[in-house]
C-alpha positions as CSV (number, residue, x, y, z in Angstrom):
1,X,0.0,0.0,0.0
2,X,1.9,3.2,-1.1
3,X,0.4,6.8,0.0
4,X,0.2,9.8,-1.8
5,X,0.1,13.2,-0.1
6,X,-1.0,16.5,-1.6
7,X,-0.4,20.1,-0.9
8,X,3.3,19.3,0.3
9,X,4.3,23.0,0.8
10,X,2.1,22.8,3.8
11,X,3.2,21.9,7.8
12,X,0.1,19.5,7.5
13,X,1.5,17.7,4.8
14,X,5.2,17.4,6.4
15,X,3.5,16.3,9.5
16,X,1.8,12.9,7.7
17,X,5.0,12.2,5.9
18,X,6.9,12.2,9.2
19,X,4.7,10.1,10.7
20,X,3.6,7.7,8.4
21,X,7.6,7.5,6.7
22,X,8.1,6.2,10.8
23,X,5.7,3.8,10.3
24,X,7.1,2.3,7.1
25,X,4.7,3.5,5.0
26,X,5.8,4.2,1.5
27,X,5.0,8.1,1.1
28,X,5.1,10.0,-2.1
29,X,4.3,13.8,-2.2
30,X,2.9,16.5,-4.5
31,X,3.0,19.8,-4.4
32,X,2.4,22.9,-7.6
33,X,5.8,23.5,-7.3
34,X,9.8,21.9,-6.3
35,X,11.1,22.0,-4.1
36,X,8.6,21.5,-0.9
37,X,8.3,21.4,2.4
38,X,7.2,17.6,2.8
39,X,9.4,16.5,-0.4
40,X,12.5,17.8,1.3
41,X,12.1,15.5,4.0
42,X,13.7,12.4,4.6
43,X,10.4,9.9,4.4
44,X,9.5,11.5,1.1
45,X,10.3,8.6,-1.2
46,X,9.2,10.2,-4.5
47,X,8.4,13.9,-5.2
48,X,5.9,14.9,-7.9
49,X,4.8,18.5,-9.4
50,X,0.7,18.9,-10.4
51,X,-1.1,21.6,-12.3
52,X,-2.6,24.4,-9.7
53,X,-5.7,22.8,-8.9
54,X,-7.2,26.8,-7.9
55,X,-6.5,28.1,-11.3
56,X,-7.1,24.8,-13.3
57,X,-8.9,22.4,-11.6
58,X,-9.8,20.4,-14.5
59,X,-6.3,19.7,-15.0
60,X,-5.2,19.1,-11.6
61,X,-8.0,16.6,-12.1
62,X,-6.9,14.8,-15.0
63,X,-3.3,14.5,-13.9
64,X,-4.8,13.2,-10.4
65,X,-6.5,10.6,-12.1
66,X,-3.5,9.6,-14.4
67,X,-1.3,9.5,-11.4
68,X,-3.8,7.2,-9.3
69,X,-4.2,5.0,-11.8
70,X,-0.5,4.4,-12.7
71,X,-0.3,3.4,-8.4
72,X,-3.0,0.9,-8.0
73,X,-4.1,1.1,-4.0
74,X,-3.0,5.0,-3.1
75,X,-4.4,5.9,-0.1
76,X,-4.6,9.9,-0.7
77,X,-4.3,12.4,1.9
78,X,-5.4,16.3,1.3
79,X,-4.1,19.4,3.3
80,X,-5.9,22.1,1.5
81,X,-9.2,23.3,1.3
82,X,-9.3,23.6,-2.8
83,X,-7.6,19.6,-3.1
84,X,-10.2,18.8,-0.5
85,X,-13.1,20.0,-2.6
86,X,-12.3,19.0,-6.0
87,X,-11.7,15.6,-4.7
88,X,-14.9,15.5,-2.6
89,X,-16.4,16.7,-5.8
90,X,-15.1,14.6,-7.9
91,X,-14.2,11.4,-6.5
92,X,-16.7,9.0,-8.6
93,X,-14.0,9.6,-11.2
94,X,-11.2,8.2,-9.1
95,X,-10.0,5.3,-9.5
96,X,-11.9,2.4,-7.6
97,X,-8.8,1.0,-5.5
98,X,-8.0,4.5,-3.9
99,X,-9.2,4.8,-0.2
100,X,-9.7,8.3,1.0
101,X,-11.5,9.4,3.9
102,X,-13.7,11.9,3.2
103,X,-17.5,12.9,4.5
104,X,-20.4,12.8,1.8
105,X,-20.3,16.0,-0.4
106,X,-23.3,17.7,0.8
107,X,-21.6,17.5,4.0
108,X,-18.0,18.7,2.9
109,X,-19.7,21.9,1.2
110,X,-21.7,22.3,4.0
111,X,-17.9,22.6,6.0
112,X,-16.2,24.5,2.9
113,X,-19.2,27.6,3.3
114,X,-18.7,29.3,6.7
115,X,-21.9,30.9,6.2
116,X,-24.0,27.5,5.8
117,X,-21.4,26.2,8.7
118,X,-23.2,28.9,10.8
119,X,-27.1,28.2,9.6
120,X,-26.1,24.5,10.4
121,X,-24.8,25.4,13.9
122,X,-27.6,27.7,14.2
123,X,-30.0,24.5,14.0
124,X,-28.4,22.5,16.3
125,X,-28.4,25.2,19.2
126,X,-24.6,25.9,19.0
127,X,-23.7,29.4,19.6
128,X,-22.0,31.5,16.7
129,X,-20.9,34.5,16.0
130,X,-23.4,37.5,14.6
131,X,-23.0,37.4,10.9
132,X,-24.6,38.5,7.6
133,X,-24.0,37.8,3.6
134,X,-23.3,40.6,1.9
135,X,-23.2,40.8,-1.8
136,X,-21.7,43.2,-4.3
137,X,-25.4,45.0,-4.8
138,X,-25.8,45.5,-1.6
139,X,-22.8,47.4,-0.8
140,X,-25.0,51.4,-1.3
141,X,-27.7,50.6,0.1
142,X,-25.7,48.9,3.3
143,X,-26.8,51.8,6.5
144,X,-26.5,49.6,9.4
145,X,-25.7,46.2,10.8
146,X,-27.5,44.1,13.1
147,X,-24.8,44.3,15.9
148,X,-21.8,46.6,16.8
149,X,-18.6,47.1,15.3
150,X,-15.4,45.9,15.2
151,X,-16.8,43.5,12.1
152,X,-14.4,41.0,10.2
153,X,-15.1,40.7,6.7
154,X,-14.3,36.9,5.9
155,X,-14.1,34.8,2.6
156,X,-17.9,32.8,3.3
157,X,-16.6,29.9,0.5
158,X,-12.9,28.5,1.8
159,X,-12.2,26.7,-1.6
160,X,-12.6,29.8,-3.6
161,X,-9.3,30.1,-6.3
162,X,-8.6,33.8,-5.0
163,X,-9.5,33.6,-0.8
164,X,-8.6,37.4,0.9
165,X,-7.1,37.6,3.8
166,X,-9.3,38.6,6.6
167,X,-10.0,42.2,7.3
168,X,-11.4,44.2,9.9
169,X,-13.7,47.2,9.9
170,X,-14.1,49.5,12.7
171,X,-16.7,51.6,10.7
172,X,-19.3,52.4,8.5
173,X,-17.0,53.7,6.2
174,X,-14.6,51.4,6.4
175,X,-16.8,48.6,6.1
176,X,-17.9,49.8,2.5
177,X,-14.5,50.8,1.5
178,X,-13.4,47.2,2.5
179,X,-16.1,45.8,0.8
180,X,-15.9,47.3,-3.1
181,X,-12.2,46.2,-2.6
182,X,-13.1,42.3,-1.8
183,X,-16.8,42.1,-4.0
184,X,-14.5,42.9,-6.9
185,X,-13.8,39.4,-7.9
186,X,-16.2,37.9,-5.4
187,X,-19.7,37.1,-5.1
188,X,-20.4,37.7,-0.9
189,X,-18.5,37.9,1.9
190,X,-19.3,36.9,5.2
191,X,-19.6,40.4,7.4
192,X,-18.9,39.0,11.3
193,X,-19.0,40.4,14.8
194,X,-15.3,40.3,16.2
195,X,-15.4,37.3,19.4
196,X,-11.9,38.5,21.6
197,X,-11.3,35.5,23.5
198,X,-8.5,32.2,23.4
199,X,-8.8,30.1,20.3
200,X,-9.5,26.5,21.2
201,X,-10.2,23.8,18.8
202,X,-11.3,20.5,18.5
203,X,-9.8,17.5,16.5
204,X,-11.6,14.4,15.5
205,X,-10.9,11.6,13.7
206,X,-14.6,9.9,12.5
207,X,-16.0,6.6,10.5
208,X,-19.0,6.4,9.5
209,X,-20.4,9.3,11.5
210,X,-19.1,7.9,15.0
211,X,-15.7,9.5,16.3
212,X,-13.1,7.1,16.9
213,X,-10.5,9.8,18.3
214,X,-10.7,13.2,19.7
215,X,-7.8,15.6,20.6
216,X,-8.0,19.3,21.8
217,X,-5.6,22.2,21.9
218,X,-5.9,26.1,22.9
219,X,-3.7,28.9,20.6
220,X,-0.8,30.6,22.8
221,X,0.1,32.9,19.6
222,X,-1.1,33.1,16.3
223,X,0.1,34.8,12.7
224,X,-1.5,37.4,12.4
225,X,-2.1,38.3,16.5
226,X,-5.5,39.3,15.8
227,X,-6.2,36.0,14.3
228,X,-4.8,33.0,12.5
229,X,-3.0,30.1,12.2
230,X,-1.4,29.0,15.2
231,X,2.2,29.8,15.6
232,X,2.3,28.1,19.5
233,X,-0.1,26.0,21.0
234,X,-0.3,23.6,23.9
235,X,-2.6,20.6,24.1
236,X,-5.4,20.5,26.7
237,X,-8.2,18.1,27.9
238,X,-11.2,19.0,25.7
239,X,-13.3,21.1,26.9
240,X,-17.3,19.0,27.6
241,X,-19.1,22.4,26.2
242,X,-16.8,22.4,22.6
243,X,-16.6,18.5,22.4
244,X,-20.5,18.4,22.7
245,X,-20.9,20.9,20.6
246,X,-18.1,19.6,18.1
247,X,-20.0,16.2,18.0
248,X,-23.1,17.3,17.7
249,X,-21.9,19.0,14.2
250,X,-20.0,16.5,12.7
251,X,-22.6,13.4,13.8
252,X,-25.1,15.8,11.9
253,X,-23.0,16.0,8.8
254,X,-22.6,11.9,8.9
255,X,-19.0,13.2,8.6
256,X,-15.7,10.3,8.2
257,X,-12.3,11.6,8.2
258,X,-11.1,14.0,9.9
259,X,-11.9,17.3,10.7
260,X,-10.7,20.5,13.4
261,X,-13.8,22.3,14.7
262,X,-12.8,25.7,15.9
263,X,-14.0,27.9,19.0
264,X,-13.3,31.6,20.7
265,X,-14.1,31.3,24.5
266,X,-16.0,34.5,24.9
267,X,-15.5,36.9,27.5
268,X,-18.9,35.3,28.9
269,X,-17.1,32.1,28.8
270,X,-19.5,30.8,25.9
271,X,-17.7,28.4,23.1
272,X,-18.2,30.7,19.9
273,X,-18.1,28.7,16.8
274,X,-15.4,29.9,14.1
275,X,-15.3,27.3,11.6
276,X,-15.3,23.7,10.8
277,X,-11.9,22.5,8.9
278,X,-12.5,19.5,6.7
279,X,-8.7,18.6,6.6
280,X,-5.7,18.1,7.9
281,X,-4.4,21.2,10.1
282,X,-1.1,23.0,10.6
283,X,-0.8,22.6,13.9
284,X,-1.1,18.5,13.3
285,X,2.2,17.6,14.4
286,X,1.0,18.9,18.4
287,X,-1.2,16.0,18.0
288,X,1.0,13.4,17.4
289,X,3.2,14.3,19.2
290,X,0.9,13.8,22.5
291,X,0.1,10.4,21.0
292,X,-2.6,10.7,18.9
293,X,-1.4,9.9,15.3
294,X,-4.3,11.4,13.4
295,X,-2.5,9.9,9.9
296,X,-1.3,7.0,10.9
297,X,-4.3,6.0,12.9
298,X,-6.5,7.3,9.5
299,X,-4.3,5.0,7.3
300,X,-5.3,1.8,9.7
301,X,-8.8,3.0,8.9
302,X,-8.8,3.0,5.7
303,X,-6.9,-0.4,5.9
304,X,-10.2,-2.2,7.0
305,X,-8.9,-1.9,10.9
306,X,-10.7,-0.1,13.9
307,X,-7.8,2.1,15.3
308,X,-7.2,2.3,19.2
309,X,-5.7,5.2,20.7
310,X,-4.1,3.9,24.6
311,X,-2.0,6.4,25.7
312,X,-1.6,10.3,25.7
313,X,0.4,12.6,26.6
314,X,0.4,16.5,26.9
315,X,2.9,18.9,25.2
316,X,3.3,22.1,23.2
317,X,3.9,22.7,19.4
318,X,6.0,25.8,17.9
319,X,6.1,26.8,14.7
320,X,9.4,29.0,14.7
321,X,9.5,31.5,11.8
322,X,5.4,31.7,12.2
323,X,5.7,32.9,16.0
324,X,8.7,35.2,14.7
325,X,6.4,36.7,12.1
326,X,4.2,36.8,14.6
327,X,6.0,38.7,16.9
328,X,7.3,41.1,14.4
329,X,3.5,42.2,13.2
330,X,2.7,42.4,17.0
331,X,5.7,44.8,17.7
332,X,4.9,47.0,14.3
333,X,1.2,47.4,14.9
334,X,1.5,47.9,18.7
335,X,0.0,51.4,19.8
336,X,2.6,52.5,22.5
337,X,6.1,52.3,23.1
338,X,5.9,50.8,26.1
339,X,3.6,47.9,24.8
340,X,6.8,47.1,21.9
341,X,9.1,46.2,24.7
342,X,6.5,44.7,26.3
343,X,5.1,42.1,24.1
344,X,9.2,40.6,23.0
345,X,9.2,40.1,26.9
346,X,5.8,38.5,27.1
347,X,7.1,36.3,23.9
348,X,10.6,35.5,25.8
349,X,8.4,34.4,28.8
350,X,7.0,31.9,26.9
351,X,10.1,30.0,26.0
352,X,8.6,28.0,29.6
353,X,6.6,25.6,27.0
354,X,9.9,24.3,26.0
355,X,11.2,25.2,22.5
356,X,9.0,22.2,21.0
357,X,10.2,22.9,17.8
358,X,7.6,21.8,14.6
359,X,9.8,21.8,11.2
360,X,13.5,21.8,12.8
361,X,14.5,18.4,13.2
362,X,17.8,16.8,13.9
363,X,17.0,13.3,12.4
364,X,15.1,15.1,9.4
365,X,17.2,18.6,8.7
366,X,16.2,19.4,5.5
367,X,12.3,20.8,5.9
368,X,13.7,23.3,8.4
369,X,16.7,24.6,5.8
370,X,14.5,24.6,3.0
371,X,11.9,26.4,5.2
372,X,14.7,29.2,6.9
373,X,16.0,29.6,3.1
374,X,13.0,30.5,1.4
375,X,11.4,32.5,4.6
376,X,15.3,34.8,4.1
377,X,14.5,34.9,0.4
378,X,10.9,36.4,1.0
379,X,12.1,38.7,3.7
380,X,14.9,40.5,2.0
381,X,12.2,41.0,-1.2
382,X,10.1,42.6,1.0
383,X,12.5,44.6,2.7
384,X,14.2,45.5,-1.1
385,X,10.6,46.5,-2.3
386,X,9.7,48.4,0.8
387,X,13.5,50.5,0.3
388,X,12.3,51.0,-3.4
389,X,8.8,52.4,-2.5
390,X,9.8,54.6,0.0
391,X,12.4,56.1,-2.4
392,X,9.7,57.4,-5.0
């Protein structure tokens, strides 16, 4: 049984090669481009380029299928929202020997549309955040919102080819301004009350609409500060409240695979729903490395076996040059002095979680170079077109 992992030039994707490469597992890798993160590392046994599946899907189909079918029995793992949806969407054309775990597809669009995520939610009593769709035509005629700003204006559709970054409005104004920017090439966006509060999320591994593993872990620091991907997390025992509510989601959805359900502790102390991810995650690696092999236990499942998870363990998970961009957009953006020399104290204070390093890797070296060479490459471009600007 050979594996083949898409997206490589995520942390996701490096995480499963790791882990399933320890396991014996024969692990190839794709990616749009070479080199990649995953394909640098030591457990990559082949390395293999596709079409971009968000600017041509059709052929990032076609060579998907070609590929499958030259390596009868791929199980196929995806790390990206887009790969995720095209092959939920199109998986009657794969061929019949690959095993992939993935929910029905009314149930994976469902999880791909924040705003039918919330509707969902809605139904089932679990709380979310104040939001409205707004379209392009709405835009003049927009006076007032049903609750207060700050707002976040979000991408509603996750697998859409061209996703903004999200932005925040602290006005009327702004709002609008923000809005002819993003409705250019869009059809709605997803206008949302700002929840302050500690990022938790929930982590499940399911078959046939019954979990077979849960995990849990609460954000430290995230890229951007104001909200994102997690740059230092710790694990935690799952909170009853979000793993009832996280449950009571996916069990509705009939969902298999797995999936990271996402939360904002309010200042009320009410779980807010953020999001449902119907992939694997970038903070993956915490997981296993608490125990709870989320790829290796998913492979077994698609093997025919019922997976066991016996022991855990706590820890911490650091993504290095994340929590150092991190740092540096906290220490730009902060409002006083005094808070800049503040918050590279605050970050030093939390060296107590260990170093816990995600990419760097004495037995597998080459991830973290290729990662630290392309991070200097991207720095000094900026730093060259930021020299040239402010020279006009």
């Amino acid at each position: 049984m050979r594996v083949l992992v898409l997206d490589g030039d995520t942390r996701a994707a490096l995480a499963i090669v790791r882990s399933l490469g320890r396991h014996g597992v024969d692990v190839a890798v794709a990616s749009e481009d070479q080199p990649c993160l995953a394909g640098c590392s030591r457990w990559s046994s082949t390395v293999l380029t596709y079409p971009c599946p968000r600017t041509h899907p059709l052929w990032f189909l076609n060579w998907l299928v070609f590929t499958l079918n030259s390596s009868p029995e791929t199980m196929l793992y995806t790390c990206s929202d887009v790969t995720t949806s095209i092959v939920g969407r199109y998986r009657a054309k794969l061929p019949s020997s690959t095993r992939v775990l993935l929910p029905p597809h009314a149930s994976l669009e469902i999880a791909l549309d924040k705003a039918k995520t919330i509707d969902l939610a809605r139904k089932l009593g679990v709380p979310t955040p104040a939001s409205v769709s707004v379209a392009k035509s709405d835009i003049e005629r927009l006076r007032c919102l049903p609750f207060g700003f700050p707002v976040a204006l979000k991408t509603s559709q996750s697998d859409r080819p061209h996703r903004f970054v999200t932005r925040y409005a602290r006005s009327l104004n702004e709002l609008q301004s923000s809005l002819s920017e993003v409705l250019a090439d869009g059809d709605t966006v997803l206008v949302q009350e700002v929840v302050t509060g500690e990022g938790t999320a929930i982590f499940a591994l399911f078959d046939a609409g019954g979990p077979v593993v849960t995990f849990a872990h609460r954000r430290i620091h995230e890229k951007p500060p104001s909200g994102g991907v997690s740059t230092l997390c710790q694990s935690i025992e799952p909170p009853e409240d979000m793993l009832e509510h996280s449950l009571r989601l996916l069990r509705e959805l009939g969902w298999c695979g797995v999936a990271m359900v996402e939360f904002k502790r309010s200042a009320s102390g009410t779980p807010v729903l953020m999001e449902i991810n119907p992939r694997y995650w970038g903070s993956l690696e915490l997981a296993i490395r608490c125990g709870v092999d989320f790829p290796f236990l998913a492979c077994r499942l698609m093997q025919g076996e019922r997976p066991v998870v016996t022991q855990t363990r706590h820890g911490a998970n650091r993504w290095v040059l994340g929590d150092l961009d991190s740092l540096i957009v906290a220490v730009r953006h902060a409002s006083l002095v005094d808070c800049r020399a503040v918050e590279p104290l605050r970050r030093l204070w939390d060296l107590r979680y260990g170093l816990c390093c995600e990419v760097e890797r004495i037995d597998d070296p080459r991830p973290a170079l290729y990662e630290y060479s392309s991070w200097l490459k991207t720095s000094i471009r900026r730093v060259t077109f930021g020299l040239k600007g402010s020279g006009r």
